[in-house]
C-alpha positions as CSV (number, residue, x, y, z in Angstrom):
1,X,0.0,0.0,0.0
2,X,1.6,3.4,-0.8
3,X,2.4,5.9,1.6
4,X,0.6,9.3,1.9
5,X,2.7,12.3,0.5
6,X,3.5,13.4,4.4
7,X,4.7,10.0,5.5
8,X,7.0,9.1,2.9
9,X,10.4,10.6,3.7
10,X,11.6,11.9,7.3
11,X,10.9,15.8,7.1
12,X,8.0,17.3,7.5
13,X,6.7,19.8,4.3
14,X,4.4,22.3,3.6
15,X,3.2,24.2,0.4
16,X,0.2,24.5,-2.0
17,X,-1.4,21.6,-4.4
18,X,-3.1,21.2,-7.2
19,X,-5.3,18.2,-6.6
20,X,-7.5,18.1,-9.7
21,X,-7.7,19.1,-13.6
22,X,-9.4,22.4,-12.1
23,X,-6.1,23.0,-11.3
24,X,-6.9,25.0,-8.0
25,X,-4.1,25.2,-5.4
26,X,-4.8,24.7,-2.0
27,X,-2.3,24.3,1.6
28,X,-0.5,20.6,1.6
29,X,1.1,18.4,3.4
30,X,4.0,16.3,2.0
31,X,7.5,15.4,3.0
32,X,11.2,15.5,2.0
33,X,13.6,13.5,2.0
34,X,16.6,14.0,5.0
35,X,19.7,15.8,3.7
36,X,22.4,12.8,2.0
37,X,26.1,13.4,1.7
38,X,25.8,14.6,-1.8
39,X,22.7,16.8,-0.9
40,X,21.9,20.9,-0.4
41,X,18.7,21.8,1.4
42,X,17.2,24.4,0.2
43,X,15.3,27.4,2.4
44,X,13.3,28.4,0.0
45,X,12.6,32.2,-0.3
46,X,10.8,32.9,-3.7
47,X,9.3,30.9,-6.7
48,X,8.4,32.3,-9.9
49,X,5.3,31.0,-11.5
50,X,5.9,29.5,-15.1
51,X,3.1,28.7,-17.7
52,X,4.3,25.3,-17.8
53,X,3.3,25.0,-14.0
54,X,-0.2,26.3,-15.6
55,X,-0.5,23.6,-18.1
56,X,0.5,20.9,-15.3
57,X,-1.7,22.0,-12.5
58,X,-4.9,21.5,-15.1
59,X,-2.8,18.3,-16.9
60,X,-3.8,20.1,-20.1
61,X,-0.6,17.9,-21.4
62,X,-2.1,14.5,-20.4
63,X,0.8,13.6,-17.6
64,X,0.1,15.2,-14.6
65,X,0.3,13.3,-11.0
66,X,-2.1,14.5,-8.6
67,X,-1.6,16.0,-6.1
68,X,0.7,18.1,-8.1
69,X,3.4,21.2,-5.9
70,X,4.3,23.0,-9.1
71,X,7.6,25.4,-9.1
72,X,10.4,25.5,-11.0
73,X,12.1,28.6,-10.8
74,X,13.2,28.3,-7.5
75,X,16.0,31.3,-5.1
76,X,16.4,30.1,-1.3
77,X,19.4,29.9,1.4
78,X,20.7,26.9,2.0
79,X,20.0,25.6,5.4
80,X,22.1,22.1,5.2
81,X,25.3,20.3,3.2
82,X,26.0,17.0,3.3
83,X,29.3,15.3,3.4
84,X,30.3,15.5,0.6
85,X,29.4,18.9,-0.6
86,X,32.0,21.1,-0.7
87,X,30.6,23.8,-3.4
88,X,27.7,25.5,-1.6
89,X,27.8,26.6,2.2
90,X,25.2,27.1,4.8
91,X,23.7,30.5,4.2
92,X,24.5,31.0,0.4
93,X,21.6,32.2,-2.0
94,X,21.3,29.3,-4.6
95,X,18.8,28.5,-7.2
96,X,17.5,25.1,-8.4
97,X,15.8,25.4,-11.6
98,X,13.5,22.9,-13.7
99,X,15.6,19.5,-13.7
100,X,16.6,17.8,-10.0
101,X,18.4,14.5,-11.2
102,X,19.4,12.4,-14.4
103,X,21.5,9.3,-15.1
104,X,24.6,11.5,-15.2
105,X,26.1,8.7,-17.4
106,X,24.8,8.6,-20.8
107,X,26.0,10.4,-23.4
108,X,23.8,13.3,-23.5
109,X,24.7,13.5,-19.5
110,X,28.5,13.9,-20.3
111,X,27.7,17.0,-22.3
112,X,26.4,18.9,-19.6
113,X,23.3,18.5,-21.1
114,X,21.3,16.5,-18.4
115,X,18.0,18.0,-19.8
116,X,18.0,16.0,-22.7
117,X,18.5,12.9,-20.7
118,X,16.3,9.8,-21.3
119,X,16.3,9.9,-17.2
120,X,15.9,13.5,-16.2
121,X,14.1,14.0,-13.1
122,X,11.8,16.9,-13.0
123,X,11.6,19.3,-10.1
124,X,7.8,18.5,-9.9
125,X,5.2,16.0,-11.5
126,X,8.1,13.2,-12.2
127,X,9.2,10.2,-9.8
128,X,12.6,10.0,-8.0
129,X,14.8,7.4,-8.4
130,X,13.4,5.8,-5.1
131,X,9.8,6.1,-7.2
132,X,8.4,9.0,-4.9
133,X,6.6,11.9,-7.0
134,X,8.7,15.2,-6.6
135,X,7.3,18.2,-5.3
136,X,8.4,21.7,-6.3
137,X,9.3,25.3,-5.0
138,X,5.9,26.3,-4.2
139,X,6.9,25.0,-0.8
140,X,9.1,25.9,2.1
141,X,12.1,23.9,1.7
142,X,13.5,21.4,-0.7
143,X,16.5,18.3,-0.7
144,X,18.8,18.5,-3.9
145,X,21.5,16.5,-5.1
146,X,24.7,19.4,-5.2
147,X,25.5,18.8,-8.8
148,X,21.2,20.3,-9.7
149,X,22.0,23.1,-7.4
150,X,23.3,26.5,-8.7
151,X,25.5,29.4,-7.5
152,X,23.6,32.9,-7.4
153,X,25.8,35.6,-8.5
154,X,26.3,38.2,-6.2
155,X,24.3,41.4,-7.9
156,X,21.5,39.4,-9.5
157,X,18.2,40.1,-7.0
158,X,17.4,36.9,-5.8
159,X,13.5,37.5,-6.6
160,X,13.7,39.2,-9.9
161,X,16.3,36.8,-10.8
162,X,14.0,33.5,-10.0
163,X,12.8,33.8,-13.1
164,X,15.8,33.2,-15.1
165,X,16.0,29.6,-13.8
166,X,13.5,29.0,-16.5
167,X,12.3,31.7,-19.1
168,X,16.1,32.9,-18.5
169,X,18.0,29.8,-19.8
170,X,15.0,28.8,-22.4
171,X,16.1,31.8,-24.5
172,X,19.6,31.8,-23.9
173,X,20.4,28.3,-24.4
174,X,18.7,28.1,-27.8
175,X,20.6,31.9,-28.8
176,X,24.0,29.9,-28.0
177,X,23.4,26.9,-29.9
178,X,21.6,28.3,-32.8
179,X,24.1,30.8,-33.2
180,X,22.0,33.9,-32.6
181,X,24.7,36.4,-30.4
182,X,26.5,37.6,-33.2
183,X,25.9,41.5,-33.3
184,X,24.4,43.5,-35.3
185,X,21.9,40.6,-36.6
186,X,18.1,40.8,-36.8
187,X,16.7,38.8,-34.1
188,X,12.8,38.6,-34.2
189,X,11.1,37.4,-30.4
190,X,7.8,36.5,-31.0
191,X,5.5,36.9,-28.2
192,X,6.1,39.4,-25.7
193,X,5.2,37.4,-22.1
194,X,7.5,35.7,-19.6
195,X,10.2,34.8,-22.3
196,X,9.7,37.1,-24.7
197,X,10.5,39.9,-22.7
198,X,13.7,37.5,-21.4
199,X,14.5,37.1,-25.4
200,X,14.5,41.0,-25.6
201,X,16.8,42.0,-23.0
202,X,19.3,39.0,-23.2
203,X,19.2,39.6,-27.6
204,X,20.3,43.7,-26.5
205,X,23.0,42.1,-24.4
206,X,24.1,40.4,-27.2
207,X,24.3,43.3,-29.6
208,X,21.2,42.7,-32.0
209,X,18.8,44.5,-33.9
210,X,15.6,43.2,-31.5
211,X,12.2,43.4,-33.2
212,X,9.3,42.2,-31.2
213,X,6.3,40.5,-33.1
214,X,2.9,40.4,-31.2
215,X,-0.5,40.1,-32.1
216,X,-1.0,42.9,-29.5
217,X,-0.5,46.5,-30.2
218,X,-1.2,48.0,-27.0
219,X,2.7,46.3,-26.2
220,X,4.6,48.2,-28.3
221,X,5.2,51.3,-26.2
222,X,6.2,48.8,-23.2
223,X,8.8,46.8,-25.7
224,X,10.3,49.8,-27.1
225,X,10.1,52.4,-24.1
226,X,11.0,50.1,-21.4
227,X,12.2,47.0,-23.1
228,X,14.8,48.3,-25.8
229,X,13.5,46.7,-28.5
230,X,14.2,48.2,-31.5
231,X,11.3,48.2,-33.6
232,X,7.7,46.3,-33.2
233,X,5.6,44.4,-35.5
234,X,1.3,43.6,-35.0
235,X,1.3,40.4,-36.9
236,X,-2.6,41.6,-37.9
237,X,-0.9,44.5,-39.5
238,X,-0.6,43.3,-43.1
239,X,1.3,46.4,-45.1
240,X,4.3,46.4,-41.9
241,X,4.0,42.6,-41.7
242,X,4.9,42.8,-45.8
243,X,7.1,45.2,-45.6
244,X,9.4,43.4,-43.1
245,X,9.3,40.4,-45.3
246,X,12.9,38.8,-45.8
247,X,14.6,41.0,-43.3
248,X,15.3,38.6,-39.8
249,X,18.0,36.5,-39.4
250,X,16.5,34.7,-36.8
251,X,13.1,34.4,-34.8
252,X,12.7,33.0,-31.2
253,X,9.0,31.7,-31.2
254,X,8.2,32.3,-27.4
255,X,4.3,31.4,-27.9
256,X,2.6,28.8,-25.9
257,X,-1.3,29.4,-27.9
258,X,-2.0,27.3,-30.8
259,X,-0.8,29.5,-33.9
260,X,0.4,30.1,-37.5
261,X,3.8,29.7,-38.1
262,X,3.8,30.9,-42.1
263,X,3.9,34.6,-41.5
264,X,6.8,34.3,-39.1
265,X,8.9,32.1,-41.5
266,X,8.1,34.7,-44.2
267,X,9.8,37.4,-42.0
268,X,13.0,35.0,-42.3
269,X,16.0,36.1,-44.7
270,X,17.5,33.3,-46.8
271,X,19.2,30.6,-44.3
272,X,17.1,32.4,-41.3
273,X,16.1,30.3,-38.5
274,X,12.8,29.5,-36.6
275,X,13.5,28.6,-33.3
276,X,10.1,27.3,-31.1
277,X,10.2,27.2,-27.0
278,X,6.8,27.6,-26.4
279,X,4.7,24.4,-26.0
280,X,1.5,24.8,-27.2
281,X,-1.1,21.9,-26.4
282,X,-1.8,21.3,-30.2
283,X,0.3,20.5,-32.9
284,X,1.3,23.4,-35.3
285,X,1.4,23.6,-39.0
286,X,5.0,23.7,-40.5
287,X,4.5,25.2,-44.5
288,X,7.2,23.5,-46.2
289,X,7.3,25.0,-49.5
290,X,8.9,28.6,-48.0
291,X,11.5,26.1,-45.8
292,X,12.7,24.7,-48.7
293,X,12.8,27.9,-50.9
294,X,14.4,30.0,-48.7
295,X,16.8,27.4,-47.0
296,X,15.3,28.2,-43.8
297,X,15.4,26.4,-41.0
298,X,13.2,25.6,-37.7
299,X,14.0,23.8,-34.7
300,X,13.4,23.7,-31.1
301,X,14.8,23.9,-27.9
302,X,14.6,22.8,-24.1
303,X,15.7,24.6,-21.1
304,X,19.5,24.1,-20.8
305,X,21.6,22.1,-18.6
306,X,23.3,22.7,-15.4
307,X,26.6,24.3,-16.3
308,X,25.0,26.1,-19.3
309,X,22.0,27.8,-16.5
310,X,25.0,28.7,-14.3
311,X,26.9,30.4,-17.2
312,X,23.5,32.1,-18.3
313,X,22.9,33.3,-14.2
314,X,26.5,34.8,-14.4
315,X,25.8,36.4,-17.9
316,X,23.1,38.5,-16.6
317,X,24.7,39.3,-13.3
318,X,27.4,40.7,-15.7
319,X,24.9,42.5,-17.6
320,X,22.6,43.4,-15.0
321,X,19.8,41.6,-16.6
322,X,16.7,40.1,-14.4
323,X,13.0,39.3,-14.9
324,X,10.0,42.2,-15.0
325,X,8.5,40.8,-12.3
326,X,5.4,41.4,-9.6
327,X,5.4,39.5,-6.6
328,X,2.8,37.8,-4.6
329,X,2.0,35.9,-1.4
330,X,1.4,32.4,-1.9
331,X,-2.4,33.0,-0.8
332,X,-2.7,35.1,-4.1
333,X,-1.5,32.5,-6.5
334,X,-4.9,30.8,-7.8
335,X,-6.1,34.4,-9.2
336,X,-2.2,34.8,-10.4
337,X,-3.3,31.8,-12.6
338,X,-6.4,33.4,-14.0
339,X,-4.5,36.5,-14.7
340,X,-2.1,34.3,-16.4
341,X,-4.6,33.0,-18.8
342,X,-5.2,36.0,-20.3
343,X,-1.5,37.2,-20.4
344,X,-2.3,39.5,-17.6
345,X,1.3,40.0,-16.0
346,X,4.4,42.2,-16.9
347,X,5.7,39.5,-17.5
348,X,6.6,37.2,-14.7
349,X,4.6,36.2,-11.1
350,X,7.0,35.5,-8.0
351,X,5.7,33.8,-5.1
352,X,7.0,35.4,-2.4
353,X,7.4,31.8,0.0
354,X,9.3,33.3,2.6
355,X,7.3,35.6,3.8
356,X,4.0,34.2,2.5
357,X,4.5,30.1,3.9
C-alpha cells in the first residue's frame, strides 16, 4: 500500500497543491527527504510561476500526477550540506531550476546537457529514483543532489532573478546553440510574455537588432520604451508585416497558444532560422514549400543544462539583466493563474514563499 505524500520521507513539508484538472491550489502536506552526503537543502525564499506550472496543475498535457506542488524557478538559502558537498555553504543564495536528477552517465549526460536525458528527473510531476513523486518550489524547503544546485551571482536580486531559472536559460540556451549572439543581426522574439521579454533583454545584451512580433499593439510602447527593443511588429498588420518580409536573421518563437507559423517564417532572410520554446497543447502547422525555398530552418529547444544555466545566471549578473517581475504571497496564487490565462502579467509572477508560507 503506498504511503501518503507526508509520510513518505523523514521531514516534515508544507506548500500549495493542485489536486484536480481544475487546477486550484490549496495548503499541503507532504514530506522530504533527510539531507544525504551529496545533498543541499534548500530554504526556499521565492518561486516564480511559469506557464508550464499552468499547463501541469490542469494536466492540459495529459501527464500530470495528482496532487501536483508545481515550481520550477526556485532562489532560497541553504540551510544544510552534506558530506560531501563542498561547493555550496550554509547561508548561500542558490537557485534550483526545472531538472533535480538524471542518469549523469549517458552520453547526452557527459555533455552537460542533463535536460536531454532519457532519465531527467523533474523538479515536480516526475518520480525519484526511489519512485516517490517530486514536489516543487511552491513549498518551504526542498532536498537537492549538489550537482542540480546552482550558485547565485552576487548582484542578480534573488526574486527578480528567480525567473531566469527557466524563461532565462529557455532563451539563452537556444541563442548559444543556434548561433544567434552575433551582433548586429536581426533577431525577431515573438511573443512578448515571460520569455519574450527575457528574449528581448538578453538579444540587447548580445548586440542585435531586437524586433518584437505580437499580435497585440497596446505592447509596443512597453517593448520599445522600457524594453529596448528596436522596432515592433502587430502580426494583424498586413502592409508592416509585408514590408518586413525577408529582413530577420532569426526568430525566437516564445508562444505557448495554438498559432500560425507561415507569417513568421516569411519574415525570415535566406538561411534564417525559426526557433520554437513555447509548447502549445496542439500541434502546429509547418509550410514546407517557404523552408525549402528560402533554405530556412526551424527547430526547437529545451531549457539548458546545469553548467550552461550557471553560465547564463553569471551572464546577466554581468549585464545586469533580471525578470520584469510582480510578486505575490502564496495566498494570491490561484487568481495569479487566471491572470495568467489572459497574459495578464508584466511578465513574470513571483511567489513570495518566505514571507508568504
Amino acid at each position: 500500500m503506498a504511503k501518503a505524500p507526508e509520510q513518505e520521507h523523514p521531514q516534515k513539508a508544507f506548500g500549495w497543491a493542485a489536486h484536480d484538472v481544475s487546477g486550484t491550489l490549496s495548503p499541503f502536506h507532504f514530506s522530504r527527504r533527510e539531507n544525504g552526503a551529496d545533498d543541499v537543502t534548500v530554504k526556499i525564499q521565492y518561486c516564480g510561476v511559469c506557464h508550464s506550472d499552468l499547463h501541469s496543475a490542469k494536466n492540459e498535457w495529459g501527464f500530470t500526477n495528482y496532487p501536483i506542488v508545481p515550481g520550477h524557478e526556485i532562489v532560497g538559502t541553504v540551510t544544510k550540506v552534506g558530506s560531501n558537498v563542498s561547493k555550496f555553504k550554509v547561508g548561500e543564495p542558490v537557485g534550483v531550476g526545472v531538472i533535480v536528477d538524471s542518469c549523469r552517465s549517458c552520453e547526452i549526460c557527459q555533455q552537460d546537457l542533463e535536460n536531454y536525458c532519457p532519465e531527467t528527473v523533474f523538479t515536480y510531476n516526475s518520480f525519484s529514483k526511489d519512485k516517490s513523486i517530486t514536489y516543487g518550489g511552491y513549498s518551504d524547503f526542498i532536498v537537492v543532489d549538489q550537482r542540480f544546485v546552482l550558485r547565485f551571482p552576487e548582484g542578480l536580486p534573488l526574486d527578480a532573478g528567480a525567473p531566469l531559472l527557466c524563461a532565462g536559460i529557455t532563451v539563452y540556451s537556444p541563442m548559444k546553440y543556434y548561433g544567434m549572439t552575433e551582433p548586429g543581426k536581426h533577431l525577431g522574439v515573438a511573443g512578448l510574455g515571460g520569455l519574450g521579454h527575457m528574449a528581448v533583454k538578453l538579444g540587447k545584451a548580445f548586440g542585435l537588432k531586437v524586433t518584437v512580433i505580437s499580435s497585440s499593439p497596446h505592447k509596443e510602447a512597453e517593448a520599445i520604451q522600457k524594453l529596448g527593443a528596436d522596432s515592433f511588429l502587430v502580426t494583424s498588420d498586413s502592409s508592416t508585416m509585408k514590408a518586413a518580409f525577408g529582413t530577420m536573421d532569426y526568430i525566437i518563437d516564445t508562444i505557448s497558444a495554438v498559432h500560425p507559423l507561415a507569417p513568421l517564417i516569411s519574415l525570415l532572410r535566406m538561411n534564417g532560422k525559426l526557433v520554437t520554446v513555447g509548447l502549445p497543447e496542439k500541434p502546429l502547422e509547418l509550410p514546407i514549400f517557404s523552408l525549402v525555398l528560402g533554405r530556412k530552418l526551424v527547430g526547437g529547444s529545451d531549457i539548458g543544462g546545469i553548467k550552461e544555466t550557471q553560465e547564463m545566471l553569471d551572464f546577466c549578473a554581468k549585464h545586469k539583466i533580471a525578470a520584469d517581475i510582480e510578486l505575490i504571497r502564496m495566498e494570491e496564487i490561484n487568481t495569479a493563474m487566471e491572470r495568467l490565462v489572459k497574459s495578464d502579467v508584466k511578465y513574470r509572477f513571483v511567489i513570495d514563499v518566505g514571507n508568504s508560507l
